[in-house]
NUNUDREN-344564 format. One line per 4 residues: number of its first residue (from 0); for each residue x, y, z of C-alpha. Coordinates in steps of 0.02 Angstrom, whole numbers, plus 50000, padded with zeros to 5 digits. Each point is the difference from the previous one (the first is absolute). Example, Ala and Ser with C-alpha at 12.3 -4.5 7.8 and 13.67 -1.06 7.14 Angstrom:
BEGIN
0> 50615:49775:50390; 50069:50172:49967
//
This chain:
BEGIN
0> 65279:47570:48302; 49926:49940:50164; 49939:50148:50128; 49905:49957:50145
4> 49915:50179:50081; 49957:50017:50167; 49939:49822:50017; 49922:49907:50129
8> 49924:49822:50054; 49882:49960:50124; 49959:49819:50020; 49796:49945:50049
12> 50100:49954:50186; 50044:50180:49998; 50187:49966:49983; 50082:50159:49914
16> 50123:49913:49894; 50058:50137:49908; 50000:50193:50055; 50006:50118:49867
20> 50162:49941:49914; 50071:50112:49852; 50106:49915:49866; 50050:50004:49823
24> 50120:49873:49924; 50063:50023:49832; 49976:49897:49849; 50137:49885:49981
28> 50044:49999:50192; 50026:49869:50112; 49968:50055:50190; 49984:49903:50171
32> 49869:50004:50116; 50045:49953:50150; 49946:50010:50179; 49942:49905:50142
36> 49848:49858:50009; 49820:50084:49956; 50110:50155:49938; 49891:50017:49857
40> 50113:49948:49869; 49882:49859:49925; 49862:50106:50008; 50081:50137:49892
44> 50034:49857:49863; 49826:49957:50018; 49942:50165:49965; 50124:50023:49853
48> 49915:49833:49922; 49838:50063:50015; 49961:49825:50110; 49942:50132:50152
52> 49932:50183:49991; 50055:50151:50114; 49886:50065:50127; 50041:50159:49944
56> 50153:50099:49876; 50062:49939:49842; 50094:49850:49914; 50069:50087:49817
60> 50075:49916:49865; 50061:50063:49855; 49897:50157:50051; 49835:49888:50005
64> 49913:50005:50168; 49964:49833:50061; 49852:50011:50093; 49918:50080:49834
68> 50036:49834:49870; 49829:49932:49992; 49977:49810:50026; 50019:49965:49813
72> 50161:50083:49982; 50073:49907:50187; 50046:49834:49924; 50111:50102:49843
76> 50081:50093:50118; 50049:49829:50095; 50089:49965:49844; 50145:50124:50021
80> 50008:49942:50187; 50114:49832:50050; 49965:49950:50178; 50145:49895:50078
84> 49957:49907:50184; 50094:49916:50122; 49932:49845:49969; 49964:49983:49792
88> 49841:49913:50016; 50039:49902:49839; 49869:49862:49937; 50087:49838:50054
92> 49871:49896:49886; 50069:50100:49840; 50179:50010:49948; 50123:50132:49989
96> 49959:50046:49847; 49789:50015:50011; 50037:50103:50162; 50072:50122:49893
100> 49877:49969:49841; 49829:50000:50104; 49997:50178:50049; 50024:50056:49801
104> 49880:49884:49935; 49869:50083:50118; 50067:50172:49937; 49957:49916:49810
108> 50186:49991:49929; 50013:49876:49848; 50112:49841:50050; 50134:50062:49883
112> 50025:50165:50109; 49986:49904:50163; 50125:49881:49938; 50140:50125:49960
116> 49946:50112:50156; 50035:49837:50120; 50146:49970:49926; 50049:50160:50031
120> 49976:50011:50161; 50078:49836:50056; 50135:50013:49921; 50027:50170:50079
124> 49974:49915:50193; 50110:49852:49924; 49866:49877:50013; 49966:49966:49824
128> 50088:49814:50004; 49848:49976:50149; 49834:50068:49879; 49943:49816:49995
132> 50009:49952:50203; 49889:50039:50127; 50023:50132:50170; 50021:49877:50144
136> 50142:49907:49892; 50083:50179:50031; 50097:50062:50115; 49937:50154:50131
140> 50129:50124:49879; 49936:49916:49825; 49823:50025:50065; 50029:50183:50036
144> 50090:50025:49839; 49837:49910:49900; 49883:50133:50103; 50124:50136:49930
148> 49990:49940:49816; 49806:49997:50023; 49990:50178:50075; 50115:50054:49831
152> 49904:49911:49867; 49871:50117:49979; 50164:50136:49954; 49937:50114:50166
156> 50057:50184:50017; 49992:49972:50189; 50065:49845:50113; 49923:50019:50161
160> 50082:49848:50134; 49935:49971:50162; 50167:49936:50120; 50045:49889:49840
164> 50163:49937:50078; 49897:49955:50172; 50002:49829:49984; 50175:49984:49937
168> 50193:49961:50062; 50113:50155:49985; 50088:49911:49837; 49844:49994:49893
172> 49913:50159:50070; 50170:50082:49930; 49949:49906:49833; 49822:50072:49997
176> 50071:50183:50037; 50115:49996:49856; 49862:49931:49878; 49878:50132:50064
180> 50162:50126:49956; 50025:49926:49823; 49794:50031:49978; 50024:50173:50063
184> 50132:50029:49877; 49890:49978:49853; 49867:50140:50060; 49883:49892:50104
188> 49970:50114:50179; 50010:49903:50134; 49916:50036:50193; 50053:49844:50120
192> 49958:49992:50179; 50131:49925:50102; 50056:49990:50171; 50160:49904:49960
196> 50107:50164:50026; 50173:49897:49994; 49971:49958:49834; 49944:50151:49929
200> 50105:50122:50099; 50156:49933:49864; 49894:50064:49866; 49997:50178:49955
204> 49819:50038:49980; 49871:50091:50071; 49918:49951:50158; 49850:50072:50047
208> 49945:49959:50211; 49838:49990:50057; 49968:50032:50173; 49817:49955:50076
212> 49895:50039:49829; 50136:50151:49979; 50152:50024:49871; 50132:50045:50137
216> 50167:50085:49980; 50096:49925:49830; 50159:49896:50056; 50148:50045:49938
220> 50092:49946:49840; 50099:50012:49866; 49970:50064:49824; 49883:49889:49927
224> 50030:49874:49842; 49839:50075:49918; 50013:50140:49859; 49878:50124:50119
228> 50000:49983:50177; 49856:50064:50099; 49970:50074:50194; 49873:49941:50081
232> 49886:50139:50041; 49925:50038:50145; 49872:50145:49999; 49907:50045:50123
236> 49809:49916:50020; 49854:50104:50074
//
C-alpha cells in the first residue's frame, strides 16, 4: 500500500530531516511513528500527502510513484488522503456542520451526497446532536473529534495524523485512539505520529521509531490486531 524507498529530505537550511528511510505499511494497517522532537516523523506524513517532495528516493502508493503524478492528477490523489493535526484548524465563523460540507462542495458533490456523507461522519465521532453549533462552543476533545469527521468525509483509503492526541488529557486521547481503531477496522490505513508512548504502548500495534531522519531498531510487541502485520525493513542505502 504505502512504500517509501530509500528516501531522503534536505531542508533549504540544509537540515537532513530524513536519511534514507525504507518502509512499507500495508493496506489496512495502522502503525506508530514515533520518536524524539525533529525525528522526522511529520515530515514522513508530509511526504505521504504529497504537501512536501523528497530530495531524493521514492514515495509509492498503490504502486504509483509519487514524485511522477503530474500537477493535474496531485489534487485527486489528495482525495484518498485524510490529514489529522494536533490542533484541527476548524473554521470558527462556520458551524460544525459547513466545516465538514465546505471541503466537498469544492470537490463538486451535489448537496444531497454531502448531506448523507456529514451525517455519516458525525454520527460516527458522536457529534451528530452538535452539526448545527459552532467550534469554540466545543470542547478541546469535541473539536478534535469534528477535525476527525472532516478528515473521514471524503471516505479516505489513508488517515495520516500528526500527534492528534497532543493537545489532549489522557481520558480523551484514550477516546481518540479507540475511534482511530474503530476507523481502522473498516479498512481505512492509518500512519499517526506520536510521541505519547504511555498511551500507545497498551495497544498492540506496530510502532515504527525514527531516530535523527533514520527508522531505528523496531520496539518490541505483541502480535498485532491487524489481519497482516508487517517488519519494518531496513536495507541497506549506498
Amino acid at each position: 500500500m504505502i512504500a517509501l524507498k530509500n528516501l531522503r529530505k534536505r531542508y533549504q537550511n540544509g537540515h537532513d530531516a530524513l536519511r534514507g528511510i525504507n518502509l512499507k505499511i500495508d493496506q489496512g494497517e495502522l502503525v506508530f511513528l514515533t520518536g524524539h522532537s525533529g525525528a522526522g516523523k511529520s515530515t514522513v506524513l508530509k511526504l505521504i500527502a504529497l504537501l512536501e517532495r523528497p530530495s531524493s528516493g521514492s514515495v509509492i502508493v498503490d504502486n504509483t510513484d509519487l514524485d511522477k503524478l503530474s500537477s493535474k492528477q496531485i489534487p485527486f490523489y489528495r482525495r484518498k488522503v485524510g490529514m489529522i493535526f494536533q490542533n484541527p484548524t476548524l473554521l470558527n465563523d462556520r458551524s460544525v456542520y459547513e466545516n465538514l460540507a465546505l471541503p466537498l462542495r469544492i470537490i463538486g458533490f451535489a448537496e444531497d451526497e454531502i448531506r448523507s456523507r456529514v451525517h455519516a461522519s458525525l454520527e460516527l465521532v458522536g457529534l451528530l446532536k452538535k452539526q448545527g453549533q459552532f467550534p469554540l462552543a466545543l470542547s478541546g476533545g469535541e473539536q478534535q473529534r469534528v477535525g476527525i469527521a472532516r478528515a473521514i468525509v471524503g471516505r479516505p483509503d489513508i488517515i495520516l495524523a500528526d500527534e492528534p492526541t497532543g493537545n489532549l488529557d489522557p481520558e480523551l486521547s484514550k477516546d481518540i485512539m479507540n475511534l482511530f481503531i474503530r476507523l481502522n477496522q473498516v479498512g481505512i490505513t492509518f500512519v499517526i505520529a506520536t510521541h505519547d508512548l504511555a498511551l500507545i504502548s497498551t495497544l498492540k500495534y506496530r510502532q515504527i521509531r525514527l531516530l535523527d531522519g533514520k527508522v531505528a531498531e523496531p520496539l518490541a510487541h505483541p502480535q498485532t490486531h491487524t489481519q497482516t502485520q508487517t517488519q519494518t525493513t531496513t536495507e541497506p542505502t549506498a
